[in-house]
N, C-alpha and C positions, 0 to 999 in steps of 0.2 A: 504493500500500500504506500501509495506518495504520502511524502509529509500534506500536503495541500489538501489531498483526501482525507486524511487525519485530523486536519483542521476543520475541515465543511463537516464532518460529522459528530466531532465534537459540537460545532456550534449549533448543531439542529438539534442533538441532543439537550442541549441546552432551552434552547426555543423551545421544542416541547417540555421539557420540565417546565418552564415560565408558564406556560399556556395551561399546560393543566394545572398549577397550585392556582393561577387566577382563576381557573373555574370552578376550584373548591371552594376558592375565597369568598366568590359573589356566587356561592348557592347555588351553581345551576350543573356541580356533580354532589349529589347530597349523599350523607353518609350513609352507605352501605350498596350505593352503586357498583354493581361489577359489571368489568369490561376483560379484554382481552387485547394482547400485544397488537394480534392481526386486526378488532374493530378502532384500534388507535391508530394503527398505522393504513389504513384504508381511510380515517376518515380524514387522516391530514395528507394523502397519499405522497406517504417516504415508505422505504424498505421497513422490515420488522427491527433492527438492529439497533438504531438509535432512538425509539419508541422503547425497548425492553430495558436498556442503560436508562433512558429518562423514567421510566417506571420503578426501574430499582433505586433512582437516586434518592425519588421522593418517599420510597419505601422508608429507607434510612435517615431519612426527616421524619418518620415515624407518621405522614399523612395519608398511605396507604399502606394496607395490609395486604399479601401476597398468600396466594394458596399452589402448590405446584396443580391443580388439579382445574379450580375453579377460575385461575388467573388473577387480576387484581382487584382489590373493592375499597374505596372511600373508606378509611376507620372510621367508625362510629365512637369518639371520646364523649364518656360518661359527668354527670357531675361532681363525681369523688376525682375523675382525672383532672380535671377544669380546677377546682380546690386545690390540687397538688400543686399544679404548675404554676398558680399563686403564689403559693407558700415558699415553691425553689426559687421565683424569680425575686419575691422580696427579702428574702434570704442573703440570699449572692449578691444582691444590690446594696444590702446594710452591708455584709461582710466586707465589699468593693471598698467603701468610702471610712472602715473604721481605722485603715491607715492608707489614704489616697496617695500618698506619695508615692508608692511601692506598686500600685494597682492600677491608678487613674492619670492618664499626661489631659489636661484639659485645653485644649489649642485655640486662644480666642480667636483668629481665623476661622475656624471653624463653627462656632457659638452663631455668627451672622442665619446660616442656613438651617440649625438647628432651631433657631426661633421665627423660622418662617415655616416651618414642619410642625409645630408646635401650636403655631396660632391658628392652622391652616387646618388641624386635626380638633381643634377645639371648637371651631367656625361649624366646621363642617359636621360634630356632634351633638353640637345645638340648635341645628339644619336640621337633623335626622336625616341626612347623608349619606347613608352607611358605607357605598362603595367607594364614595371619596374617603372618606373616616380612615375604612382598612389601611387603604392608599397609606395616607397623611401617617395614620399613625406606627406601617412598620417603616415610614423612609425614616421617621423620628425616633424609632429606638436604634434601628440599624446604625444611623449617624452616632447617634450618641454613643452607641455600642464600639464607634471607633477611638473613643478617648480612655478604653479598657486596654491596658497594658498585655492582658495575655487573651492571645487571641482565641486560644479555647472554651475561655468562657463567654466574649461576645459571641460566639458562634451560638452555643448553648442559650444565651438568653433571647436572642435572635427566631432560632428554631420555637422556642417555648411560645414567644408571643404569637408566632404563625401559627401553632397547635391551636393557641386559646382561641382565636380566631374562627378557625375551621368551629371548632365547638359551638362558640357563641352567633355565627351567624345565620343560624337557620333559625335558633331562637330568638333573635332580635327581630328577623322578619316576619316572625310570628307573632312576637308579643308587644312591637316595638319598641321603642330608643326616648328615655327618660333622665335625669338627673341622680335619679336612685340605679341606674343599671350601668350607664359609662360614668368611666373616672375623667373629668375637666381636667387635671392636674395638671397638665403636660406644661406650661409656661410658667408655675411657680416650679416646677422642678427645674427647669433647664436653670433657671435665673439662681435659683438653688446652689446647682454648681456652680454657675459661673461666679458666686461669690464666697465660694471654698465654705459655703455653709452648711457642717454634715449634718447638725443635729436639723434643720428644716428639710437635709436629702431627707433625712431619717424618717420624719412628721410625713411628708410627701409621699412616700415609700409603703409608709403603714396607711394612710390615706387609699390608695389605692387597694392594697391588699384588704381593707375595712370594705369596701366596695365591691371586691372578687367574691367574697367570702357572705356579704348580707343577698348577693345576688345570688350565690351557689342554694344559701339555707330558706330564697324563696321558692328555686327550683322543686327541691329537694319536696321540700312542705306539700306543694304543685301535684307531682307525680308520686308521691304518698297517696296526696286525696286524688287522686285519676285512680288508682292502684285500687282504691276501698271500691268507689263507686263502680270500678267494673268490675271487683267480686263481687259486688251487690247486686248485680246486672246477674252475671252469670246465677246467682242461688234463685233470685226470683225467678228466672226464665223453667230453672228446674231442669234434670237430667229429658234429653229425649227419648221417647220410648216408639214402638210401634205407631202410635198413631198422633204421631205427637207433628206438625210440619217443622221440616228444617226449612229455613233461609238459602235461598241459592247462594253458590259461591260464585263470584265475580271471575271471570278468568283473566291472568296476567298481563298486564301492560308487557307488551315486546320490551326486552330490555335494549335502551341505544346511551352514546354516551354524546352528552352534548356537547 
């Protein structure tokens, strides 16, 4: 293989992994869609090869799950997962700044486009915006994510916010976008940094994580009582017997991937 061909396949690789995390992102591959190497690479028509690398890559982003059997399916992340990855990201973030010198370079250079990421993701969640929102707010951790001294953990808190993401958007477009469900914060934290002040990182931090967490324990409450009310369904309806009518069953939507 030419280096040249090396390069164009790498880059499409690429292409579709973009294409499909943006179609996780704005909802329209929802969790637990399954597709196959060949209906990806039919529907963007390239070879199966750099379709099954961009599937694997996103595999390892942990935003879809692989089966050798069934092919690939949108994870479906739970509310205890959506809690977690709260709790890892405000973790690592306190941890970040409780000796910044060692962890954090903060480059005022850089601060300019960071508070235009910031205003633009705050604008656009008090719009109820959502796909600008997503947009706005991972260009604003990513950015930020580059004033982290070790690049393992920008990558990790990077990926976390894309995971909560996928989570949270099919729910937001179900329940919509409030002050009690997104965090505002994003412009008292940048400003935050930029004036080397941890205990307000700190406040900001748990701010947000207070936010994750009142959102996670409404869900939760939510699909509790969904949970009662259809074993309530199912005891009244009562076991079927011989003469009892069942409900037809709907037959399957054809599965495509959008």
């Amino acid at each position: 293989m030419s280096p040249s061909a090396g390069v164009t396949r790498n880059t499409l690789r690429q292409q579709i992994a973009d294409a499909l995390r943006d179609e996780v992102l704005a909802g329209r591959l929802p969790p637990g869609r399954e597709f196959t190497v060949k209906q990806i690479a039919e529907q963007y028509g390239v070879s199966a090869t750099p379709v099954r690398e961009a599937l694997f890559d996103l595999s390892a982003q942990g935003l879809l799950a692989s089966d050798q059997h069934r092919g690939f399916q949108v994870r479906e992340f739970t509310v205890a997962d959506y809690r977690a990855m709260a709790e890892a990201r405000a973790l690592v973030v306190e941890g970040l700044f409780r000796d910044p010198a060692e962890r954090v370079a903060v480059r005022p250079e850089g601060l300019a486009s960071i508070r235009r990421r910031a205003a633009e993701a705050v604008r656009a969640a008090k719009g109820g915006d959502l796909d600008v929102l997503i947009g706005y707010d991972l260009r604003f951790w990513r950015e930020l994510g580059q004033f982290v001294l070790n690049p393992y953990i920008a990558d990790f808190l990077t990926r976390l916010r894309v995971q909560a993401w996928v989570f949270a958007v099919h729910r937001l477009r179900r329940d919509g976008m409030d002050e009690n469900v997104l965090w505002f914060g994003h412009e008292e934290l940048v400003e935050a940094i930029a004036r080397g002040d941890h205990e307000q990182v700190h406040a900001e931090m748990r701010s947000y994580y207070g936010h994750a967490l009142a959102w996670a324990d409404r869900l939760e409450a939510r699909e509790a009582e969904g949970n009662a009310e259809g074993n309530a369904g199912v005891r009244a309806a009562g076991p079927s017997g011989p003469g009892s009518a069942m409900p037809p069953v709907p037959p399957e939507s054809p599965g495509h991937c959008a």
